[in-house]
Structures are given as C-alpha cells and as structure tokens.
C-alpha positions in Angstrom: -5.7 5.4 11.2 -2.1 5.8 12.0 1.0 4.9 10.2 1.6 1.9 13.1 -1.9 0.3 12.3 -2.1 1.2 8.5 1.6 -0.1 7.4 1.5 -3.4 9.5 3.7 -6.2 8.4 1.2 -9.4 8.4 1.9 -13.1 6.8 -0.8 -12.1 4.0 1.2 -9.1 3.0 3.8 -12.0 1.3 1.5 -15.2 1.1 -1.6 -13.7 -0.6 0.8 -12.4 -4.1 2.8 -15.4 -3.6 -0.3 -17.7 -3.6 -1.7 -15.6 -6.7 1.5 -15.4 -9.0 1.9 -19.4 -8.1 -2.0 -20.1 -9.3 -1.2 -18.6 -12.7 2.0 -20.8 -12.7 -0.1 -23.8 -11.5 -2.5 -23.1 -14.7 0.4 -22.7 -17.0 1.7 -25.8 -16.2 -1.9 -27.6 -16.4 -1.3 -25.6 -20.0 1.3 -27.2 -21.2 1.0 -30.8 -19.5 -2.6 -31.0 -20.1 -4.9 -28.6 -21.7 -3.3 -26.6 -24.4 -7.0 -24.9 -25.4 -6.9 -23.1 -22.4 -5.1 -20.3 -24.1 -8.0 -19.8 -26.4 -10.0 -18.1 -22.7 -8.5 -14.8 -23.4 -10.7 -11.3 -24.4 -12.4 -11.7 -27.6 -13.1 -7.9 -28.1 -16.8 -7.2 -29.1 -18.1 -10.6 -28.8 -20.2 -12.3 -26.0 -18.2 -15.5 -25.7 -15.5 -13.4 -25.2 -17.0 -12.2 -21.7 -15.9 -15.1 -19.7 -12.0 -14.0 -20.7 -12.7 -10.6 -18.3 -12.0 -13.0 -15.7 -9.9 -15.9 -16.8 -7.2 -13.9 -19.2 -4.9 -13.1 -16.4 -4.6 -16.8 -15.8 -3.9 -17.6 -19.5 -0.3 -16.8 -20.9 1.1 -17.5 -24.7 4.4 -19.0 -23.1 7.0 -19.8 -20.7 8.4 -16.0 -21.1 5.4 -14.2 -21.6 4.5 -15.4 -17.8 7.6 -15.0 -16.6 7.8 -11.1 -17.5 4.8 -10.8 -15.6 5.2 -12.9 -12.6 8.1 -10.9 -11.2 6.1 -7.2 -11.4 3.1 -8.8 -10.3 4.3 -10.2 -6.9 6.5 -7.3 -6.0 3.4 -4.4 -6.9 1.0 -7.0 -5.0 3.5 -7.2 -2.0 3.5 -3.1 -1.9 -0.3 -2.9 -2.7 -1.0 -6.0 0.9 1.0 -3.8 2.7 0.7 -0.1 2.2 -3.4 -0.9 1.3 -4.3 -4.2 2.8 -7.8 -2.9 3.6 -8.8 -2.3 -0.2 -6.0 -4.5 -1.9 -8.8 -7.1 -2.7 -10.9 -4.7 -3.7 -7.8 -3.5 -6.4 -7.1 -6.8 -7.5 -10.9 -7.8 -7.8 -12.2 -5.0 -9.6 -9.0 -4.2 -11.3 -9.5 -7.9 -13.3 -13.0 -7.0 -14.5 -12.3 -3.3 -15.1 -9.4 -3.4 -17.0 -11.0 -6.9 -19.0 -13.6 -4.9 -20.0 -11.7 -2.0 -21.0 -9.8 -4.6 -23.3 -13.0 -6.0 -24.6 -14.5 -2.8 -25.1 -11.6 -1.1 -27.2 -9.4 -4.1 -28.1 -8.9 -5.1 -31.9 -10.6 -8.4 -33.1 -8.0 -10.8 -31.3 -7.5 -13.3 -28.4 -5.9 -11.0 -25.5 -4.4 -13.1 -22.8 -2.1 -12.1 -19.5 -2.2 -10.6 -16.4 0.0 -7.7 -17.8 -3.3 -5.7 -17.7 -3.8 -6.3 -14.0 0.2 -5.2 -13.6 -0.9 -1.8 -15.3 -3.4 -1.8 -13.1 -1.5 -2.1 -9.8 1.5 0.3 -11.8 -1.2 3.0 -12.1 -3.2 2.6 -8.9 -0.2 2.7 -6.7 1.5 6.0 -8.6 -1.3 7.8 -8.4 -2.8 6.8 -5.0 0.6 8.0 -3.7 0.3 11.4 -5.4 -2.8 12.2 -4.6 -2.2 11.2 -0.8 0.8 13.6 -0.3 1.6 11.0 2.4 5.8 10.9 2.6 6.0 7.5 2.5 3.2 6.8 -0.4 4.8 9.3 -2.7 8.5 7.8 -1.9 6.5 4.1 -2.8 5.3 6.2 -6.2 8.8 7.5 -6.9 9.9 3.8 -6.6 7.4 2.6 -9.1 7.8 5.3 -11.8 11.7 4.0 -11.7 11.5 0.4 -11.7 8.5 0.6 -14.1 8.2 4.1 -16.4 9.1 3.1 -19.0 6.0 0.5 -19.4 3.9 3.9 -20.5 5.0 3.2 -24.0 3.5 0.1 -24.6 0.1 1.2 -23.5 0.3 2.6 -27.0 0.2 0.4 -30.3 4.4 0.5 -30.2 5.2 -3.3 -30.7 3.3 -5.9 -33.2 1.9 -9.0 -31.3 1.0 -7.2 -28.1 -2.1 -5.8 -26.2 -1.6 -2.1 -25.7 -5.7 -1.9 -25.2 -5.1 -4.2 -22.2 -2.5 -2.0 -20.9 -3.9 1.0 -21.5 -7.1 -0.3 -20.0 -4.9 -1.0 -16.5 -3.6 2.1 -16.5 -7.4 3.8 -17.0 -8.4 1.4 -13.8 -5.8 2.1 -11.8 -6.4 5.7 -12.2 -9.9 5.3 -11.2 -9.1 3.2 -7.9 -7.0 6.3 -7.2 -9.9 8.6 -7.2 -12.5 5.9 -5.9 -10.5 5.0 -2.9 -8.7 8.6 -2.2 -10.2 8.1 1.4 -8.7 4.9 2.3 -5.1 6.1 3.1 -3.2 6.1 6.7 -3.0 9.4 7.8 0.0 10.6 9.2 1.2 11.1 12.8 1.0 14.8 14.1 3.0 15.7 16.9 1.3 17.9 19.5 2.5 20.9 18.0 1.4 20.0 14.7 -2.6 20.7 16.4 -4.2 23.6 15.7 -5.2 23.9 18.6 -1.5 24.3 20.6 -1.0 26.2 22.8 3.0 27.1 23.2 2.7 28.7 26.7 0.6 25.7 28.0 3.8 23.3 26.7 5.7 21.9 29.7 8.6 21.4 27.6 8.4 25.3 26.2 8.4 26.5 29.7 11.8 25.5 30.4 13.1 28.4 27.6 12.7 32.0 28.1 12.1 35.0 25.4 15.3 34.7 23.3 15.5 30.4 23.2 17.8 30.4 26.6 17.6 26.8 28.9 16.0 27.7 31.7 16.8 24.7 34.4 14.9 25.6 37.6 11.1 27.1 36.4 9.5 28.5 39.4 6.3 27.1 40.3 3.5 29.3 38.9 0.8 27.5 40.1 -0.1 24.8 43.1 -1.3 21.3 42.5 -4.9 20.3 43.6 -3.4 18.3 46.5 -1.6 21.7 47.8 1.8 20.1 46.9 3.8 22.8 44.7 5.3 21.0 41.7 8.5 18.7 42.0 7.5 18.0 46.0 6.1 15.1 47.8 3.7 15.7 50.6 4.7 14.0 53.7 1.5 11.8 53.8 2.6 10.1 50.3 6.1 9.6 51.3 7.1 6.1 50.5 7.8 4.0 53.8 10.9 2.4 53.4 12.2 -0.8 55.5 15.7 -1.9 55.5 16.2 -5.5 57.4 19.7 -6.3 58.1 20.7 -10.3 58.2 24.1 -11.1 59.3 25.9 -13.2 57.1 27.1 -16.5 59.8 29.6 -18.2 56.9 
C-alpha cells in the first residue's frame, strides 16, 4: 500500500480520539455528579474482582487533574495512531486496554490502579517503536516527535514518585512494544521511483536517452528504431493527420 492510500486524512482520524477522550470526561463527570464509587473499578492486583478493572480503569480517574494530564497525550498519540495506522488503530487501542490491564494486575502492588495513563504508555511505546522498526521516513520522523514531546515519561515507568502506578506504565510500554513486533507488517510502504526497481534498465530509460557518455544534453536523439505503424518517432502518418475546418462568419454589426 502506498503512502497516498496508507496516510489518508479521514473524519475518524479526529472524531474517533475526540469521541474517546470525551467518554472518559463524560464518566468523570457522572463521577463527581452522581456516582462517586465508580472510582473503586480500578485494577485490584492478584485478585478476581479485580478483573473487571482490565477494562474499566481507563475510564476511572482520582480527579479533575489526574484526567486532565491524560486527556491531552491521549487525543494527540490517538490522532497520530487513526492516521499513520488507521487499519490496526482499533486493534492498538483494544488490545492495548486488556494487555497493559493485565500487566498491571499481574505485577501491580495490592492497590486500586485507575487511569488511562497505561493506555498513553501504550500508544507512547507502540508508535516509537513501530516507527523504528519500519525505517519508513515519515514513521521514524513521527517517532523522533514522540521521544521529544514524551521521553521523559520513561522514568515513571519505574517506582520514582509515591502515589502512582509505575506497573501500569511499565505494563504500556511492554504492550506497545509487542504491537510493534505483532503488527511489523502492517506499515505503508514507500513509493519507489522507476529507478529505484531492480529491475531498471538505464539504456531502456527514455529520459536517459537524451544524455550521452559524460552527462551532456543531447536535444535531437536520432531514431534508433521504427514504431509498429511504420511512423519513425516524433512523426504523424498522413492517414492520422487531424482534419482541421476553419468556418469564417462575417461579423454584419
């Protein structure tokens, strides 16, 4: 697939991140206004009840500036991950909720571990890597991109700061790095030029002809060959000779 069909500008590419970051806003405010236990459905580490926060801990957020530090990540990495990989970014998102929940159940301390910070990891790792290992110009410059606006989150997928989940993070970055590898195929490949083929062929390249030996313009080639029509190049047989009519109307005003 080429860059023109892979890197394709559709209404999804904003409206899908912008649908998801305003659902997690939606359930903060149900939160707050309504039902305050709902930050109770987080990742209980090692425990079965604490299953069903795999999927609803992204939606669940301690406050109003917990969510808002990840809203902003998580709309701009899912803008770049609809457009550069709309045909697996549901897969990414999808798997990259249960993956990196588990991870967090798997190897978190005995705690409630809410946010969709894990899922920002997740979409932070996928993305750097994917690029990488792609070696496509523009995914590597999109990699480059992330490793400066977001670096110098690597820390706190490490036990650096009391009070937050560095076994969530850590568990985004681990998923992410797998998607990488999973999905290495699904990348636009990008566009060769005819002389890019292995196959080319410089004497059989019309545009080559017109230079000799030492890179001189030549600007009349002589024809070394005759068309199947028995027309030399650059000549018009008389039979398709376009007829032209002129009619001539006198202007009376």
């Amino acid at each position: 697939m080429s860059d023109q069909q892979h890197f394709k500008y559709s209404t999804g590419v904003i409206a899908y991140p912008l649908f998801f970051v305003l659902s997690i806003w939606m359930v903060f405010w149900m939160q707050v206004r309504f039902f305050p236990s709902i930050k109770r459905l987080g990742v209980y580490p090692q425990k079965l009840e604490g299953l069903l926060g795999i999927v609803t801990s992204p939606f669940v957020h301690a406050d109003i500036e917990h969510l808002y530090h990840n809203s902003i990540p998580l709309f701009i990495l899912s803008v770049a991950l609809f457009y550069f990989y709309r045909k697996i970014s549901w897969k990414v998102l999808f798997y990259g909720i249960l993956l990196s929940g588990l991870f967090t159940w798997v190897i978190g301390r005995p705690a409630n571990h809410i946010g969709a910070s894990g899922l920002v990891y997740v979409l932070v790792s996928f993305i750097f890597f994917k690029g990488i290992f792609a070696k496509h110009y523009r995914l590597v410059a999109l990699s480059l991109i992330v490793v400066f606006l977001y670096g110098s989150m690597i820390w706190y997928a490490f036990p650096v700061k009391d009070g937050m989940s560095w076994e969530g993070h850590l568990g985004g970055l681990l998923s992410g790095l797998l998607f990488a590898v999973v999905f290495r195929k699904s990348v636009a490949k990008p566009e060769r030029y005819v002389w890019q083929e292995p196959d080319f062929n410089e004497d059989d390249d019309p545009f080559l002809k017109h230079f000799d030996e030492n890179g001189n313009f030549i600007e009349n080639i002589e024809p070394d060959e005759v068309l199947e029509n028995g027309v030399e190049d650059g000549q018009i047989s008389e039979e398709n000779k376009p007829n032209i009519t002129y009619i001539f109307k006198e202007n009376k005003d």
